[in-house]
TORROBA-152945 format. One record per residue: residue in three letters; x negated, y, z of N, C-alpha, C, O, CB in turn. Coordinates in steps of 0.02 Angstrom, whole numbers, plus 50000, padded with zeros to 5 digits. Glycine has a CB too. Layout:
<recs>
ALAXYZXYZXYZXYZXYZ...
</recs>
This chain:
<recs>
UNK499584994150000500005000050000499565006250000499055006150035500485000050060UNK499705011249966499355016549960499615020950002499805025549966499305018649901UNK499735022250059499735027250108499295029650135498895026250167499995026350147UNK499225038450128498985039850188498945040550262499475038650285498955042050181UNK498565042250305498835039550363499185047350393499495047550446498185035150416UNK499095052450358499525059450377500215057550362500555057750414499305066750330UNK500585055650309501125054450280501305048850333501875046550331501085052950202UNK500985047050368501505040750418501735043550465501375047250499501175033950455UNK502575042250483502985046550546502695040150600503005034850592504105047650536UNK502355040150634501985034650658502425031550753502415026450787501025038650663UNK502765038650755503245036650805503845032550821504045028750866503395040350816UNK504065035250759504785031050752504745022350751505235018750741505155033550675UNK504085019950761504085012350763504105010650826504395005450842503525008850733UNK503805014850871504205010450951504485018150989504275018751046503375004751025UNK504825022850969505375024651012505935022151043506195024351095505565027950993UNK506155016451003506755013251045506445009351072506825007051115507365010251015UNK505795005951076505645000151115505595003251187505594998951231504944996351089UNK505575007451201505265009051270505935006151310506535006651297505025018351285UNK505515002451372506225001251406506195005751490505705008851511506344990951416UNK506865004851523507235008451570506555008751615506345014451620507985004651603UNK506185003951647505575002351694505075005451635504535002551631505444992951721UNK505165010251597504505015151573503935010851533503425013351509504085018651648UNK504185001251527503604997251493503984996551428504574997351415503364989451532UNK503434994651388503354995151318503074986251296502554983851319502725002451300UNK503474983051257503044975451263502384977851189502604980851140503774965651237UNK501624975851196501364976151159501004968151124500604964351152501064981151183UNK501324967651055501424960351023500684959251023500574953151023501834959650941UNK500114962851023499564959351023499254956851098498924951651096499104963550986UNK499324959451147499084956751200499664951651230499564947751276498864962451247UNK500224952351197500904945951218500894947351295500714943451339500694935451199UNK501194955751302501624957751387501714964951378501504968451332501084956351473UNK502094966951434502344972451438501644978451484501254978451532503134970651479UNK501844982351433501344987751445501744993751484502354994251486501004990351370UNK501274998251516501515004651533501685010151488501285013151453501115006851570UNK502035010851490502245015751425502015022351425502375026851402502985016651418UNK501245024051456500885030751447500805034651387500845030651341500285030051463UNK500715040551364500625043451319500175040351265500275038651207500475048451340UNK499725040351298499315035051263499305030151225499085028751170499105032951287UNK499735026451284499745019051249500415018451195500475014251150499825012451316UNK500975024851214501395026351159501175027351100501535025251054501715030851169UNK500625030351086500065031451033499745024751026499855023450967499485037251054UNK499535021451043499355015351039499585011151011499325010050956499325013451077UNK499985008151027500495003051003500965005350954501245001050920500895000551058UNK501155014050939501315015850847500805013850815500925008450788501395024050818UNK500265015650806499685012750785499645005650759499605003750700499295013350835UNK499675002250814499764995050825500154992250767499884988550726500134993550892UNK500944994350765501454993750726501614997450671502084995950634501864994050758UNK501155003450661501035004950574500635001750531500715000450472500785011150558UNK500075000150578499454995150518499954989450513500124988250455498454991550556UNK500244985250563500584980650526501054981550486501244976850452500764977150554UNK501334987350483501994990050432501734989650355501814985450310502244999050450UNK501344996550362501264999750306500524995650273500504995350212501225008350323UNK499964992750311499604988250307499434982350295498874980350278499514988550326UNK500114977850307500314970350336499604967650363499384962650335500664964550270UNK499264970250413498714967550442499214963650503499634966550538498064973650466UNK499044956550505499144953750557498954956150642498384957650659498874948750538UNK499584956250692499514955450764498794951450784498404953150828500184951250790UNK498734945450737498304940150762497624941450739497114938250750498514933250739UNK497724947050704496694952050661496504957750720495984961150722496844959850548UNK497194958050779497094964950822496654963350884496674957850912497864968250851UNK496164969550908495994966850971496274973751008496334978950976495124964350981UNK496404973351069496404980951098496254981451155496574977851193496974984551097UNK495744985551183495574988851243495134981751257495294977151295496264991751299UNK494784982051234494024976151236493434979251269493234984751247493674973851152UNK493074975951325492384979251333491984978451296492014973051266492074978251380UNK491384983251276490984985351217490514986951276490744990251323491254991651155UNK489624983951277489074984851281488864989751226488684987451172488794979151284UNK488874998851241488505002951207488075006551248488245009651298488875006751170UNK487315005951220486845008251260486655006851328486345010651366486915013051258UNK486865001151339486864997051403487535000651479487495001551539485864997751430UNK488055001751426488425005451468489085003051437489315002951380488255013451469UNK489405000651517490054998451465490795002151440491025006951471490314992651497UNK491064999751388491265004851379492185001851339492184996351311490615009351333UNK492775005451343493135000451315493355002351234493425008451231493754999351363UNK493425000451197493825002151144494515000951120494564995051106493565000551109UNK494985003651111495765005351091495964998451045496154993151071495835013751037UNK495924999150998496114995450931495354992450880495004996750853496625001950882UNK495214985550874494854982750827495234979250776495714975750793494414978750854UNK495054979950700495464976650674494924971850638494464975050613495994980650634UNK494884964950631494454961350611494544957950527495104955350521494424956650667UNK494294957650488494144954550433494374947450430494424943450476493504955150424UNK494454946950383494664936950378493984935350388493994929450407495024932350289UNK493474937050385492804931850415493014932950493492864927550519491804935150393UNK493214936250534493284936150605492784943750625492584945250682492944927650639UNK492694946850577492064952450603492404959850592492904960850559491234951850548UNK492034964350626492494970850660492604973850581492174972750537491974977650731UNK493224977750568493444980350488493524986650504493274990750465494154977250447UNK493934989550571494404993950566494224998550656494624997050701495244989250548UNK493935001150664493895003050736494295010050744494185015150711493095003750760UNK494895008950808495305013650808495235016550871494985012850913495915011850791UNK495385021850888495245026250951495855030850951495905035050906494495030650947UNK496225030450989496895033351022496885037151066496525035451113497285029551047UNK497285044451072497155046651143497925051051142498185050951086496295051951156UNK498245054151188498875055851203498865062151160498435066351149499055056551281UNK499405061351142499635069651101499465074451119499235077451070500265072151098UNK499415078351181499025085651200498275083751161498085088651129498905087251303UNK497825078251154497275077351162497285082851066497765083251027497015067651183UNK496625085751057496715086851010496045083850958495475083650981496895093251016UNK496115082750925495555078350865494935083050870494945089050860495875078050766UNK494335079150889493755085650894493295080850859493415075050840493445089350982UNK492605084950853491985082550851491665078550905491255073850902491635087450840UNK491975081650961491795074451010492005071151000491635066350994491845073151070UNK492745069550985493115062250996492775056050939492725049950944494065063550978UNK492525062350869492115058750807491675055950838491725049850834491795062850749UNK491325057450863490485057550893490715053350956490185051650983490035066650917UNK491345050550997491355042951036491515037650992491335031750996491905042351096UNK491985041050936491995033350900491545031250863491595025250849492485032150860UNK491005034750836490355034250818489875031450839489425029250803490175038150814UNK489895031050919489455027950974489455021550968489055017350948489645029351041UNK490255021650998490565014251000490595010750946490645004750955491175013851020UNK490585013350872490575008350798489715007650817489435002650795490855013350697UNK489315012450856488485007950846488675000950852488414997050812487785009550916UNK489084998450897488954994050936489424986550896489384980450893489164996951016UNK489904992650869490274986350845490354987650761490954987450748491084985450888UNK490074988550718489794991250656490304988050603490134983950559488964989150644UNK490914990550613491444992250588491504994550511491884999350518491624996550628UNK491384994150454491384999750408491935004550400491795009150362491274997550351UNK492525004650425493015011550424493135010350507493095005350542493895011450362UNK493315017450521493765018550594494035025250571493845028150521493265019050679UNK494675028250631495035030550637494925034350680494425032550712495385027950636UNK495255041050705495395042450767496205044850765496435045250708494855047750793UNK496685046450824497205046250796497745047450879497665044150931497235038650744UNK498125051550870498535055150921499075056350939499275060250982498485058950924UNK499565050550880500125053150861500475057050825500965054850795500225054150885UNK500315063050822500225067250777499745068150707499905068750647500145070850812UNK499365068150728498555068150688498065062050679498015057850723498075072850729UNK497735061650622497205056250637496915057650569497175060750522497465047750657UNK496265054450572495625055850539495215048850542494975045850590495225062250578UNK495215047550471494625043450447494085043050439493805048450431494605042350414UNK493705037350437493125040850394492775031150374492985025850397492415048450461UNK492195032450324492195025550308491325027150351491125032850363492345022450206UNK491005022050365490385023050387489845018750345489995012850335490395021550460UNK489185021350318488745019650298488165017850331487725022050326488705022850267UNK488025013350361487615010250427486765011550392486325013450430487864999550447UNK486615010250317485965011750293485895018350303485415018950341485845010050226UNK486205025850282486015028450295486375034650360486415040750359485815028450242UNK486565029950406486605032050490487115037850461486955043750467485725035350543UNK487785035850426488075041050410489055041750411489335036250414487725041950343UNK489245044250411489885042350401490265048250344489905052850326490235041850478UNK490985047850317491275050450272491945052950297492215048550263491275046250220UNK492195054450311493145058550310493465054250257493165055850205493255069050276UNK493875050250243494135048450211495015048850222495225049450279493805043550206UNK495365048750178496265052350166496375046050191496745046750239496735055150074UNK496185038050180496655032650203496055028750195495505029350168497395030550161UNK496555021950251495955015250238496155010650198496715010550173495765010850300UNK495755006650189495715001950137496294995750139496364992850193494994999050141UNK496714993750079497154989050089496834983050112496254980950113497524988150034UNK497654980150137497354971250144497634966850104498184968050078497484967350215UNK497374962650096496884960950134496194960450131496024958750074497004957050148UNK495704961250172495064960650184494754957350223494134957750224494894964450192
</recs>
């Protein structure tokens, strides 16, 4: 599918899920989550790549510890390749949060570690691509990511 990821209303996939006790069930970890800003951002996420993507629940990892720089650290959303290896590294943060050069420069850290060739960053509102070039220690802005499958 050729979408960008600006053109996705990325909310409307779990507004009705939220239930009365404020939890949210999230299909990749199989249980009910807290329904924080965040993780409301999270789990749209979650449920647009499989929409508009058809990337499988079963390619997702989320909120995994990551050894970067001998410091641990967690990451949001991995989306893995049919070989089993990192494709897609996503980084979520609550709607006030606003898209910076820092937030580029943590998911940058964290792809050292898990050497991803595209990641995301992404708020609900907003989000930003980019594809990364590991030869020359670099990355790109890119409008959308790459179909699947991969």
């Amino acid at each position: 599918m050729d979408t960008r990821l600006s053109e996705i209303d990325f909310i409307h996939f779990i507004i009705n899920e939220i239930r009365s006790d404020n939890t949210i069930f999230d299909p990749v970890r199989k249980r009910f989550v807290n329904a924080f800003p965040e993780e409301l951002v999270r789990q749209s996420m979650i449920h647009a790549m499989q929409f508009f993507y058809q990337i499988p629940f079963s390619r997702m990892a989320i909120e995994r510890e990551i050894i970067v720089f001998q410091k641990p650290r967690r990451f949001d959303i991995l989306v893995y390749d049919k070989q089993g290896e990192p494709y897609i590294l996503i980084e979520c943060k609550a709607p006030e949060i606003k898209l910076s050069q820092a937030i580029l420069d943590q998911l940058s850290i964290y792809n050292f570690a898990l050497k991803a060739p595209y990641a995301c960053i992404f708020n609900g509102r907003m989000s930003k691509a980019m594809h990364f070039n590991f030869n020359e220690k670099s990355y790109t802005l890119i409008d959308k990511l790459p179909n699947y499958p991969f």
